[in-house]
C-alpha positions as CSV (number, residue, x, y, z in Angstrom):
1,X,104.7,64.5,55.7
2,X,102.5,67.6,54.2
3,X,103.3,66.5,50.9
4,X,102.1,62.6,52.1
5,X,98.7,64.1,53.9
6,X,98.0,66.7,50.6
7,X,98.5,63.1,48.3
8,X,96.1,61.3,50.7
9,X,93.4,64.2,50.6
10,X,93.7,65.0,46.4
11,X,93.3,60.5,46.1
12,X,90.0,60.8,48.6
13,X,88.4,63.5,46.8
14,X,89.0,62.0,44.0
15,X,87.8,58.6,45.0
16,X,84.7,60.3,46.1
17,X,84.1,62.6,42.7
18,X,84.7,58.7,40.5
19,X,82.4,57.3,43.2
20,X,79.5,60.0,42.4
21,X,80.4,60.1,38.3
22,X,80.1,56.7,37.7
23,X,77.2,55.6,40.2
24,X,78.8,53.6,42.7
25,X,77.4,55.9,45.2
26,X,74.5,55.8,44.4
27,X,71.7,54.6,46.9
28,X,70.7,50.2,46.5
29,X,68.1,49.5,44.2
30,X,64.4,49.4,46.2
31,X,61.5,47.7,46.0
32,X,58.5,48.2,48.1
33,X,56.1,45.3,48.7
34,X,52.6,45.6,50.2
35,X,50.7,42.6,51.5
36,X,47.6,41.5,52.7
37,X,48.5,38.9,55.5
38,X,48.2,41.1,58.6
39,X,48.6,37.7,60.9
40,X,51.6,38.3,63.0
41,X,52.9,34.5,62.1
42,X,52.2,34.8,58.6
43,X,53.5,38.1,58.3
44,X,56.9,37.5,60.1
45,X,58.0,34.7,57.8
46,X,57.6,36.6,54.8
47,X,59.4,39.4,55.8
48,X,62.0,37.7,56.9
49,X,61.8,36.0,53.4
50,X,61.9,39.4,51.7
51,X,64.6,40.6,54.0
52,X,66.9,37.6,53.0
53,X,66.4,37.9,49.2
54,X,67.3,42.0,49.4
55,X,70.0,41.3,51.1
56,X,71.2,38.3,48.7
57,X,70.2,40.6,45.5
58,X,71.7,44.1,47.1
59,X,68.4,45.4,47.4
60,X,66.7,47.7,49.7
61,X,63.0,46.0,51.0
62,X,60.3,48.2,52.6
63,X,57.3,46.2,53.6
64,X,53.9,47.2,54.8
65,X,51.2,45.4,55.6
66,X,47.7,46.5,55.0
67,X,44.2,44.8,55.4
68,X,42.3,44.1,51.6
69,X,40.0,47.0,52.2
70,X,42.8,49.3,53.4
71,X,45.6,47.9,50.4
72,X,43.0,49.3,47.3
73,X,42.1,52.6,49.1
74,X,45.8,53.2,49.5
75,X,46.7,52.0,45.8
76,X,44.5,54.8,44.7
77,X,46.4,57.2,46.0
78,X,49.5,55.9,45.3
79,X,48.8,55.3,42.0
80,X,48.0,59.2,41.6
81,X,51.2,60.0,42.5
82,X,53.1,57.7,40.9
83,X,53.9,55.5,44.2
84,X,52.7,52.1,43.5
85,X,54.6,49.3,45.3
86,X,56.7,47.2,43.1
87,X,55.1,44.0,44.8
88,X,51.9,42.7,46.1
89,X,50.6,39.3,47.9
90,X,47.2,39.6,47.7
91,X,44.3,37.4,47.5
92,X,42.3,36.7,44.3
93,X,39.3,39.4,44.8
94,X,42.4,41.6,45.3
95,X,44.6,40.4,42.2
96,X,41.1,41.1,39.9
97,X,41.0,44.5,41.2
98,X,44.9,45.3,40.4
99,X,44.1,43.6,37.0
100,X,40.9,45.4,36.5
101,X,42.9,48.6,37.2
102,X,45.3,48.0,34.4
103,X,48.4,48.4,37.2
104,X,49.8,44.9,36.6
105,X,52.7,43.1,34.7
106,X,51.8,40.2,32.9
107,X,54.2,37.2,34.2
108,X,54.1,34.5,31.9
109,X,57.7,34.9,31.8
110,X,59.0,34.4,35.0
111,X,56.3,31.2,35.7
112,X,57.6,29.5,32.5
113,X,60.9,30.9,34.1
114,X,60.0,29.0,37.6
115,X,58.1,25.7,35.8
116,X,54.4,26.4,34.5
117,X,53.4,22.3,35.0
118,X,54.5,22.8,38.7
119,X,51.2,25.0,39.3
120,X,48.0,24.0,39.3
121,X,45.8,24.4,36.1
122,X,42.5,25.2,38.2
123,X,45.0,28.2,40.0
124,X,47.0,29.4,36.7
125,X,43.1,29.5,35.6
126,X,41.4,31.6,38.0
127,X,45.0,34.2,37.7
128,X,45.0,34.8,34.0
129,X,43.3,37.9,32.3
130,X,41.1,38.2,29.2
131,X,43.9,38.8,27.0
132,X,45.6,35.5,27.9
133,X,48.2,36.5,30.1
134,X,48.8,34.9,34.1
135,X,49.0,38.3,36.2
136,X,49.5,36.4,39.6
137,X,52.2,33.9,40.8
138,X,50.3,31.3,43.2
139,X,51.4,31.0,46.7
140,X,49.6,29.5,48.3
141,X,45.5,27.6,48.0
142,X,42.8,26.3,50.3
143,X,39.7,23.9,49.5
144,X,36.7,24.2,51.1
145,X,35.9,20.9,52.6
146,X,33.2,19.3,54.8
147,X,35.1,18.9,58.5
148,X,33.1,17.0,61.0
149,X,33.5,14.5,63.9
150,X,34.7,11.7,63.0
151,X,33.7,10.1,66.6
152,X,30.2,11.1,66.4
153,X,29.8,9.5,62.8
154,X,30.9,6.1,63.6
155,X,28.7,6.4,67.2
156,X,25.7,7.0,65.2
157,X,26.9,4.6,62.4
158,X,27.1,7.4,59.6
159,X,28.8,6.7,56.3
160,X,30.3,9.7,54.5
161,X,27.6,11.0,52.5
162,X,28.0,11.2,49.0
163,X,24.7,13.3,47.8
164,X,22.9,16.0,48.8
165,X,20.0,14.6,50.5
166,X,22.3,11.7,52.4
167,X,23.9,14.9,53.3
168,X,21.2,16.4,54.5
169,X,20.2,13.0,56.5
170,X,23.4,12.7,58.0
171,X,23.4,15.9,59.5
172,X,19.8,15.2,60.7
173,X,21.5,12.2,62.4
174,X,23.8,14.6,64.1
175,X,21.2,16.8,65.9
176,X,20.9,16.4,70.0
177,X,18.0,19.1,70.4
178,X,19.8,22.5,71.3
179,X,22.6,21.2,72.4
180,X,24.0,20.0,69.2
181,X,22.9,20.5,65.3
182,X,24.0,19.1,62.4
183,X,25.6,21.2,60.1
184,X,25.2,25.2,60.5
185,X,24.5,27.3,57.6
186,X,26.6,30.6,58.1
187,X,25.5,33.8,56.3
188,X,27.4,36.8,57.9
189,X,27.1,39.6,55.0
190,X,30.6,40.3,54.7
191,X,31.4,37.4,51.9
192,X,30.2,34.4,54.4
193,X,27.2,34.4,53.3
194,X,28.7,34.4,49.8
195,X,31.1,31.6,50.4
196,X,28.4,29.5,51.8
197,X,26.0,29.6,48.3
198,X,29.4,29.3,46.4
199,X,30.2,26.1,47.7
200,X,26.3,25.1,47.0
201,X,26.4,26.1,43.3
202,X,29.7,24.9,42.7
203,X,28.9,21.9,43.5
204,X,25.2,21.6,41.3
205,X,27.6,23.1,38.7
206,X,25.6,26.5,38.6
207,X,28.4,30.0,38.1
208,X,28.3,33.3,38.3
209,X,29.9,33.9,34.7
210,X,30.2,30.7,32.1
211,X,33.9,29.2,32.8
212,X,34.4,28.8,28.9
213,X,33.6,32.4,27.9
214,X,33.5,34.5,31.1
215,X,29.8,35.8,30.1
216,X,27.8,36.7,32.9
217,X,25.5,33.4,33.4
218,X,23.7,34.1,37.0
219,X,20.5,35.6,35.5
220,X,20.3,32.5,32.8
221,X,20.1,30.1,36.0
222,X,17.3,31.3,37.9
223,X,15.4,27.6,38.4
224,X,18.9,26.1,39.0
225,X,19.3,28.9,41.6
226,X,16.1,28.5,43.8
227,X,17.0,24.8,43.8
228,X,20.4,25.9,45.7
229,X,18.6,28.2,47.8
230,X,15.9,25.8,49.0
231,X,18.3,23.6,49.8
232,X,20.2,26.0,51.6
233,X,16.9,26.9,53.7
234,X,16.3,23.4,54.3
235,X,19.1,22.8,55.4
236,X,19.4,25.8,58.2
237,X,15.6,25.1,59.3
238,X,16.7,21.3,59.6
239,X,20.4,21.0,60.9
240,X,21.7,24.6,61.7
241,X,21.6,26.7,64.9
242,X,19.3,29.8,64.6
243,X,22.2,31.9,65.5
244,X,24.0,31.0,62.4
245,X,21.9,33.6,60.3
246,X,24.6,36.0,61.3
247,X,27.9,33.5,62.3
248,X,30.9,34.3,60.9
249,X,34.2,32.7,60.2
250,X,35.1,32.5,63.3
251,X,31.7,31.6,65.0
252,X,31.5,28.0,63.2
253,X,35.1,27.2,63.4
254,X,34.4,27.3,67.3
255,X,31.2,25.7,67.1
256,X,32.5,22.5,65.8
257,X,36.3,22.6,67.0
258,X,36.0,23.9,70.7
259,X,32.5,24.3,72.1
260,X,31.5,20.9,69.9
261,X,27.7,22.0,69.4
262,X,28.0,21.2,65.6
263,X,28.9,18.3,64.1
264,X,29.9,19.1,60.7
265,X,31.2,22.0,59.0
266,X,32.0,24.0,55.5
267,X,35.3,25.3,56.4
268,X,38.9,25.7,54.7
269,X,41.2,24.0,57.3
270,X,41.5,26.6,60.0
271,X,39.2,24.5,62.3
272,X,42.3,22.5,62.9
273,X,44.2,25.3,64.7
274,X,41.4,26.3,66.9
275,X,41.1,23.3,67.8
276,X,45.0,22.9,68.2
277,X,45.0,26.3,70.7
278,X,41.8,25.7,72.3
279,X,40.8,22.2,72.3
280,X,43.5,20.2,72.0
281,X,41.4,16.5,72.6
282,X,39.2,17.9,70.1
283,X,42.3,17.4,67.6
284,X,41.9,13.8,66.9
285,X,38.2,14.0,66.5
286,X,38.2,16.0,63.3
287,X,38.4,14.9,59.8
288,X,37.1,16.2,56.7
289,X,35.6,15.2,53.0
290,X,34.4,16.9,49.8
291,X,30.9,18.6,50.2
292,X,29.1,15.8,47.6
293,X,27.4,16.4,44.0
294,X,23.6,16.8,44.1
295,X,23.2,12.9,42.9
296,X,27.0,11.8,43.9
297,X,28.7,14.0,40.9
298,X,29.9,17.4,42.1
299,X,30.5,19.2,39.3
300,X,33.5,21.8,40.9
301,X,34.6,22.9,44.4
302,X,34.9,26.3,45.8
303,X,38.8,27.2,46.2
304,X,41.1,30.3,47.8
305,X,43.9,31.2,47.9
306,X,47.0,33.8,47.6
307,X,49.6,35.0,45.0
308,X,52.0,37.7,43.9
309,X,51.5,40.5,41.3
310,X,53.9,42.9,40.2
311,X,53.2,46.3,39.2
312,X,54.0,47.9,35.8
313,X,57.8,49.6,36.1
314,X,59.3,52.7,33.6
315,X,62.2,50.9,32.8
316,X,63.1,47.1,31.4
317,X,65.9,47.5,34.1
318,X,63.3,47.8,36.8
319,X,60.9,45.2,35.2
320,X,63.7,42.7,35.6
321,X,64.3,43.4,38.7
322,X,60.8,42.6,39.9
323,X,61.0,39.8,38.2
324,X,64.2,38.4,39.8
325,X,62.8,39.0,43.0
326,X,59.6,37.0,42.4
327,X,62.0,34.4,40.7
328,X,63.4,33.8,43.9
329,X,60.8,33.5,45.8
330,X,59.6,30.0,44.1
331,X,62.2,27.7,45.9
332,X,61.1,24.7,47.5
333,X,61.9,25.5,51.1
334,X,60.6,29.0,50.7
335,X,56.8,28.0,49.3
336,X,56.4,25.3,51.4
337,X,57.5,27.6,54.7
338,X,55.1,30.2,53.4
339,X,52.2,27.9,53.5
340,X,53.0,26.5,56.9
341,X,52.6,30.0,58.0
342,X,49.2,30.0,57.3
343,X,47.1,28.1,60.0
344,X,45.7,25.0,58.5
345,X,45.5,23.8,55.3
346,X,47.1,26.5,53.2
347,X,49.1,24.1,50.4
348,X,51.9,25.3,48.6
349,X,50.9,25.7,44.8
350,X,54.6,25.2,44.2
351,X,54.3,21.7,43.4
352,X,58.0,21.2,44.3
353,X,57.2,22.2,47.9
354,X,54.3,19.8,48.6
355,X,57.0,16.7,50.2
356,X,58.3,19.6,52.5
357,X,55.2,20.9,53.7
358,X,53.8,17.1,53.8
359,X,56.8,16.5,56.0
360,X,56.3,19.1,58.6
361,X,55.2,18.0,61.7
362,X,52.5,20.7,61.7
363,X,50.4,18.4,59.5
364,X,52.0,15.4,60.6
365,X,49.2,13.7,62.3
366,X,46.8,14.8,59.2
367,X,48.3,12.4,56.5
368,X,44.6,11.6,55.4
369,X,43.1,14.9,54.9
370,X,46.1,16.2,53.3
371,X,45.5,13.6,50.8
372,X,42.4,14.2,50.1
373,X,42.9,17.8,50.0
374,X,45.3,16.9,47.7
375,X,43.3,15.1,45.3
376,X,40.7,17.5,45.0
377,X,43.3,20.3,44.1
378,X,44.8,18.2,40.9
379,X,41.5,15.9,40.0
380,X,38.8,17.9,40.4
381,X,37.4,21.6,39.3
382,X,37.6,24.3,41.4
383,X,36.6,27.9,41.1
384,X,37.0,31.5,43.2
385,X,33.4,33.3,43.1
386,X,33.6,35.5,39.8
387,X,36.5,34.5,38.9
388,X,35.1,31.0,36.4
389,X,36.6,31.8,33.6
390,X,39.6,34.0,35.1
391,X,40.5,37.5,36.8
392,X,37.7,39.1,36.6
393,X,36.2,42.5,38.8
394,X,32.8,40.5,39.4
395,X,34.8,38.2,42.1
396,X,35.8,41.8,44.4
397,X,32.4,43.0,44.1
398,X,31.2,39.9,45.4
399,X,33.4,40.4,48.4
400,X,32.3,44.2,48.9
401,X,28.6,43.9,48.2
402,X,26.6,42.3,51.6
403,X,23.4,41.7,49.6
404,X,24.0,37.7,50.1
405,X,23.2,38.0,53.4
406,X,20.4,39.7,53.3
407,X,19.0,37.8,50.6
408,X,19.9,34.3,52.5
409,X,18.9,35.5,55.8
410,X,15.6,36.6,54.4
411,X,15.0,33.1,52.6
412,X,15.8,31.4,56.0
413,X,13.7,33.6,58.3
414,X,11.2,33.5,56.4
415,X,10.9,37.3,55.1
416,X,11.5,36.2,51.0
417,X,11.1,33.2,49.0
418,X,13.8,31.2,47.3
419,X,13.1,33.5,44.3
420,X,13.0,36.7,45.7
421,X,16.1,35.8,47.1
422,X,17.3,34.9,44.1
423,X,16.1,38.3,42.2
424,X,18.0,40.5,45.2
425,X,21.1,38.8,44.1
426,X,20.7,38.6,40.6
427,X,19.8,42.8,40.5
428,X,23.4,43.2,42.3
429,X,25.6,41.8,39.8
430,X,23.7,42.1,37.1
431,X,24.1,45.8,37.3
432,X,27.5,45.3,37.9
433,X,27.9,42.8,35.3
434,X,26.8,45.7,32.8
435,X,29.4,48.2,33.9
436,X,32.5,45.3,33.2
């Protein structure tokens, strides 16, 4: 029996020294992923994603999620001691940061890997650097329509308008003295105000930098520009609630899909789940259409959206890695539960996922606006503020800088002209432009 028990012992330690020798013991793989989507809906779904595809690949996942602001402070430090996360879902400002900061792996690989056609150009666009490379792996991407009441157009006999002044008529049409306007011109500082011009210019086909070469175009455009921002005044003074000087996302989402005291609205889909958890018989009143082209041809369309980005690894063993792990991400079932995490109307840029998410019965009852959604993702133009001619820094110092809503709320209360609003803006990224 010693003899047996001795054998046993000498095969154990020996099991345990082949174990350490050759690596078997070694501790699984990791990969660290950071992400943006705080929401606790979004967030649960893909961690549970993440957690399913570590455990399929043998790989240990640590997730954290961190707000925009919060993600680039942290990567600063991480990045000066060498603990960058492997894997990032981030939004565009965000990806042009990472890409400006020289801390991301190109991926033309692994989307020619996944299928290149079944992405949208105007997205594979806005994520691919100066040197020609695609940095980001669209998720998911929103358009920013016009929602409005569809019961209070066909009361007052209103046709979808289809330039800027029958715009600007219709939502004249809409007023009801204080206790409804037409169509409310937000301009919070924090990148409201931004988003609201964006939409403006876009759609007069006036950039921030030229889509073809990525030059810095905004002070060439100045008499283009006051036209945009008289507009914009005329419209507030006409159609929009005082109050909206200083509304935010949430403010006009309310205003049309709960409390009903607008009747149209720039939004990107979310009014639908206000609506949904606070109004539910405001639900079948909403619909939506494309903001229109000065004289019926809009030129392009504001977009958003989300993707992921992996960072630069030591070792081709690690870089392959990463890119397995993004690789298996892009299945149909996965994209398309991704964007259904997101409330209203994040669409899958996996083109392979659309049927699924079309199918849901989230967006069941919205067969209409998903269409037209649709269309204007794969027939029209579509840009993300500084980011015309691809990743570029411009579009995160748009986000960071709140000189849009001073300009804007000056032009609207009356404390600068359309020009001086226009040379407060101009200053700002110019000076930036010159440090790019």
């Amino acid at each position: 029996m010693k003899a047996k028990k001795l054998i046993a012992l000498l095969l154990a330690v020996l099991t345990m020294f082949s174990l350490t020798v050759f690596g078997q013991a070694e501790e699984p793989e990791k990969l660290v992923i950071w992400t943006c989507l705080t929401a606790d809906a979004q967030f649960e779904v893909l961690n549970k994603q993440f957690t399913e595809l570590g455990a399929e690949m043998g790989v240990e996942v640590e997730v954290e999620k961190l707000s925009f602001s919060e993600m680039i402070g942290k990567l600063a430090t991480a990045a000066a001691t060498d603990e960058v996360p492997d894997v990032m879902h981030v939004n565009f400002g965000g990806t042009a940061q990472l890409y400006a900061d020289e801390v991301l792996m190109p991926l033309d690989e692994i989307i020619n890997g996944i299928g290149a056609d079944d992405f949208s150009d105007a997205y594979k666009t806005v994520l691919t650097g100066a040197d020609g490379h695609i940095y980001g792996l669209p998720d998911w991407a929103m358009h920013t329509s016009v929602w409005y009441r569809k019961d209070l157009f066909e009361q007052k006999g209103l046709e979808i308008p289809t330039t800027w002044a029958e715009f600007k008529a219709a939502a004249e049409a809409l007023n009801d003295g204080d206790a409804m306007k037409g169509f409310p011109v937000p301009l919070d500082g924090v990148q409201v105000a931004a988003q609201t011009l964006y939409e403006l210019m876009c759609s007069k086909g006036v950039y921030f930098l030229d889509p073809a070469t990525g030059e810095y175009v905004f002070d060439q455009e100045k008499d283009q520009m006051i036209e945009v921002i008289d507009y914009l005044v005329d419209l507030y003074k006409s159609a929009s609630p005082a109050g909206s000087l200083t509304w935010s996302w949430g403010d006009y989402r309310n205003a049309l899909a709960v409390s009903g005291t607008v009747g149209m609205t720039l939004d990107m889909g979310a009014v639908i789940g206000n609506a949904q958890g606070n109004a539910p018989e405001m639900v079948d009143k909403l619909g939506c259409f494309d903001f229109p082209g000065v004289d019926g041809n809009k030129v392009a369309s504001f977009g958003s959206g989300y993707c992921f980005v992996g960072t630069k690894q030591d070792t081709d063993e690690r870089t392959a890695l990463v890119s397995e792990f993004l690789t298996k991400l892009y299945t149909p079932e996965r994209a398309a539960e991704r964007a259904l995490s997101r409330p209203m109307f994040a669409f899958p840029s996996y083109l392979p996922a659309f049927e699924i998410y079309k199918a849901s019965e989230k967006v069941a009852a919205f067969q209409t606006e998903v269409d037209t959604i649709m269309n204007a993702f794969e027939n029209t133009t579509w840009y993300w503020y500084g980011m015309e001619n691809g990743l570029s820094p411009m579009s995160a110092h748009i986000e960071g800088t709140t000189i849009f809503g001073e300009a804007l709320q000056g032009a609207c209360d009356g404390t600068y002209t359309s020009e001086e609003a226009y040379e407060l803006i101009n200053d700002d990224l110019a000076a930036f432009a010159a440090t790019m």
